[in-house]
N, C-alpha and C positions, 0 to 999 in steps of 0.2 A: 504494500500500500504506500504511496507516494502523496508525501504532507508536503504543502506548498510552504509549511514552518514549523518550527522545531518549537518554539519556544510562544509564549500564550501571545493570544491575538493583542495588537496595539492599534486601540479602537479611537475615531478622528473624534470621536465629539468624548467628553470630560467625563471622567470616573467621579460619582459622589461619594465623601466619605461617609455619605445618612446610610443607616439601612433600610432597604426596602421591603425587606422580610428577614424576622429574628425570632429563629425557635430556641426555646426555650425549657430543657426538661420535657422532650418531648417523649409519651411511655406509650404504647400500642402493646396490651396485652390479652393474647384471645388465652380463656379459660379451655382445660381439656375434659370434660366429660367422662367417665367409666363405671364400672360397678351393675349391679342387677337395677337400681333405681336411678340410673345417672345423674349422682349425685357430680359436685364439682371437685377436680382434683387438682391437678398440677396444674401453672402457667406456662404456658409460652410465651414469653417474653420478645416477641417480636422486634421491639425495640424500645429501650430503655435508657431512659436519660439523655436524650440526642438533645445538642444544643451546638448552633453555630449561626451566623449571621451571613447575609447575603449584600452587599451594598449595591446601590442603584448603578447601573448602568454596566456592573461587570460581571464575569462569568464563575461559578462557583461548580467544582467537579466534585461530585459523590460518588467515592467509587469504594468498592468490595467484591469479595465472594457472590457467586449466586445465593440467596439464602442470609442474606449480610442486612437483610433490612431496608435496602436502598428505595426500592419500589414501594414498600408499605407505608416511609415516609412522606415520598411525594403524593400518596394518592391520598396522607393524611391532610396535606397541604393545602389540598380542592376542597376537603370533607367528603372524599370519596369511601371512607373507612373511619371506624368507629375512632376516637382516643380515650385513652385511661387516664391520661395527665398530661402535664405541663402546658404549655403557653405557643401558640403562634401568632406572632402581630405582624401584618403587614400596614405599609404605613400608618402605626401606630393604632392599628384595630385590631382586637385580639380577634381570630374568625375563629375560633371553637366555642366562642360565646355567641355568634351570632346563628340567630333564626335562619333559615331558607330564605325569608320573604327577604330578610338582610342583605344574607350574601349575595344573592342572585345578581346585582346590578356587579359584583365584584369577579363576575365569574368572565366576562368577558376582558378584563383585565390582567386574566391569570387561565393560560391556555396550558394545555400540553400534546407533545409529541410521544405517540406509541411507538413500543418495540416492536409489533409487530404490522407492517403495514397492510396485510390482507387483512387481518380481525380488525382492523380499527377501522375499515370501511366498508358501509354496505352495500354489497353485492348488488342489492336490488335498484339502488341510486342509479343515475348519474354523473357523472363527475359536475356537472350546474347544479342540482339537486343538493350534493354533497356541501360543496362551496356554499351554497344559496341558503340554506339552512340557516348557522349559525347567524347570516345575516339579518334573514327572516324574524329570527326571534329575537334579537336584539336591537334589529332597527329597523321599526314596526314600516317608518313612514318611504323606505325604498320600495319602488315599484319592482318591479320582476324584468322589466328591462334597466333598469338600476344595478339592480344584484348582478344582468349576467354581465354588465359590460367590470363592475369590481373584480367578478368569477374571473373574467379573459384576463385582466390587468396581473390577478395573483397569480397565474399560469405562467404568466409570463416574467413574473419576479424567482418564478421556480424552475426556469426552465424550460414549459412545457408551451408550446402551439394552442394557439386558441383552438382549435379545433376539435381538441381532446375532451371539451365541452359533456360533447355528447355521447360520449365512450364509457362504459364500464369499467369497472376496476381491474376484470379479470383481462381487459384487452390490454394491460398494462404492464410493465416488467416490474419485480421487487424496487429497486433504486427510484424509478415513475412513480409509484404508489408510493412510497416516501416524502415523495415530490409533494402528491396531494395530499399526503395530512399535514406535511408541513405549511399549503396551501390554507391547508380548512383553520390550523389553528391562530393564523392571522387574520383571515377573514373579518376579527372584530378589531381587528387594530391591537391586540393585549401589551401590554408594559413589562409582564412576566411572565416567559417560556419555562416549562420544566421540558427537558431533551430526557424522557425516562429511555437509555439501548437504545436509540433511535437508529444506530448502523448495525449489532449486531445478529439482527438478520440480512445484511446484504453481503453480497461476495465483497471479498476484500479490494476487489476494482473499483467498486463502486462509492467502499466509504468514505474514500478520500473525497471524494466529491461533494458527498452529504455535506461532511466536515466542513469544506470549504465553503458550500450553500449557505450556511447555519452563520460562518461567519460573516460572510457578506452583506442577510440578512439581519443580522442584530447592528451590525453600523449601522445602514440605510434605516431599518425601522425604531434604533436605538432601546435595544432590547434589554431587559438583562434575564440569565442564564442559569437556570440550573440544571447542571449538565450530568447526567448521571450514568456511569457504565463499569467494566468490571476491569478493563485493559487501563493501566495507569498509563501508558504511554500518549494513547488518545485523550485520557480525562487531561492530560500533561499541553498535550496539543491546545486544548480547549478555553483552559482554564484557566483564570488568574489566582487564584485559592482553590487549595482539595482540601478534601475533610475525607478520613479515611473509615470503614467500619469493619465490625468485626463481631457478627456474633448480637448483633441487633444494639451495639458500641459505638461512640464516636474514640479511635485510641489515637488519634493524630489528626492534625486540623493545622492548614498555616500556607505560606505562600508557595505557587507551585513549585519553581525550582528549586526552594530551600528543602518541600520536604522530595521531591526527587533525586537531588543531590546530597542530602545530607537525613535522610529517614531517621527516625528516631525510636521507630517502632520496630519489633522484629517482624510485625504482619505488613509494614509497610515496606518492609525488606523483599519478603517475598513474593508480594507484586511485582517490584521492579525487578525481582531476578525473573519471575514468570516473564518478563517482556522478550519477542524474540527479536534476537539480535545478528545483522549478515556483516559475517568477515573480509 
């Protein structure tokens, strides 16, 4: 796989040192059930004690194990998954305190990208359909030739010919279908990407691309980033801060080439030794 850079993007418009999202003690424990009355037994501690801050406008990499917690975080971040504790504020609003009726206006300011790009789009759509949607429910007062001509413009901030419009998802290769959720999840304009593995389902030709899409787009739309995957060397690529996990753990946390260069963890060691390396 071929990175146009080694070292984290140097984005034209200004890093804020506010943050824009700051978790805080964050605990996701599912209970485990057993016995003749399924009574409740052990925890799963899925993630426990997670705490680290995001500042506006740069790119934050989560990365671990499969099984590391990484994904159950961000979907705690939407309210897509229940929490047990602590605290997430985005600009200074706690959202696990807030109602649906609350958050909902805050949902389109806080998008995310799937791992997997066939499950995350339906088959039965569109690719205008698809696009159209998110726009439909957010901005009641665009017409339908409104939406397709935003539909064509995002196609084409992704790569993709306006004409793929009208194409389903399955007419489409893994790397394209990427394209469109990357499509669908700007469609509201959001402030905050979560990138949950957005490459590691594509062939490794293709990630470089994502990669380089992803940064193109967070300059032009002045995004910020939470970049989540299990390869330190691309969370490395991506990131301006990694926070590393371990076991549903934050055990290192700090800027990227410091903890690339100088790991402080044994499990952060072992990422970087898992990276492959050509002689």
């Amino acid at each position: 796989m071929k990175l146009s850079h080694v070292s984290p993007p140097v984005l034209k418009f200004v890093l804020s040192t506010m943050s824009l999202l700051r978790v805080q003690d964050l605990k996701i424990h599912f209970p485990v059930r057993g016995g003749w009355f399924g009574r409740a037994g052990d925890v799963i501690k899925a993630v426990d004690k997670v705490s680290f801050d995001v500042a506006e406008g740069s790119t934050v990499g989560l990365v671990g194990e499969s099984g590391s917690g990484k994904s159950t975080v961000a979907r705690a971040l939407l309210k897509l998954t229940p929490v047990t504790g602590g605290s997430v504020h985005y600009r200074d609003q706690d959202l696990l305190k807030m109602e649906e009726n609350e958050f909902r206006p805050l949902r389109k300011e806080m998008q995310m990208v799937f791992q997997d790009p066939i499950g995350s789009l339906n088959p039965r759509m569109t690719v205008e359909s698809i696009l159209g949607e998110p726009l439909q429910i957010h901005f009641k007062e665009k017409s339908r030739e409104e939406r397709r001509e935003v539909s064509a413009e995002l196609l084409k901030k992704v790569g993709l010919p306006a004409d793929a419009l009208q194409r389903y998802p399955h007419e489409f290769s893994g790397g394209q279908r990427q394209r469109i959720g990357i499509a669908r999840s700007l469609a509201v304009r959001p402030k905050f990407l979560i990138c949950d593995e957005p490459v590691s389902a594509l062939d490794v030709s293709v990630q470089a691309q994502i990669l380089n899409l992803l940064k193109d787009l967070q300059e032009e739309f002045q995004l910020t980033l939470l970049f989540i995957a299990h390869d330190l060397a691309v969370v490395r690529h991506m990131s301006d801060r990694i926070v590393v996990m371990h076991h549903g753990k934050v055990v290192e946390q700090g800027d990227a080439d410091e903890i690339c260069e100088n790991p402080r963890h044994d499990y952060t060691q072992k990422l970087l030794d898992a990276v492959p390396h050509l002689d």
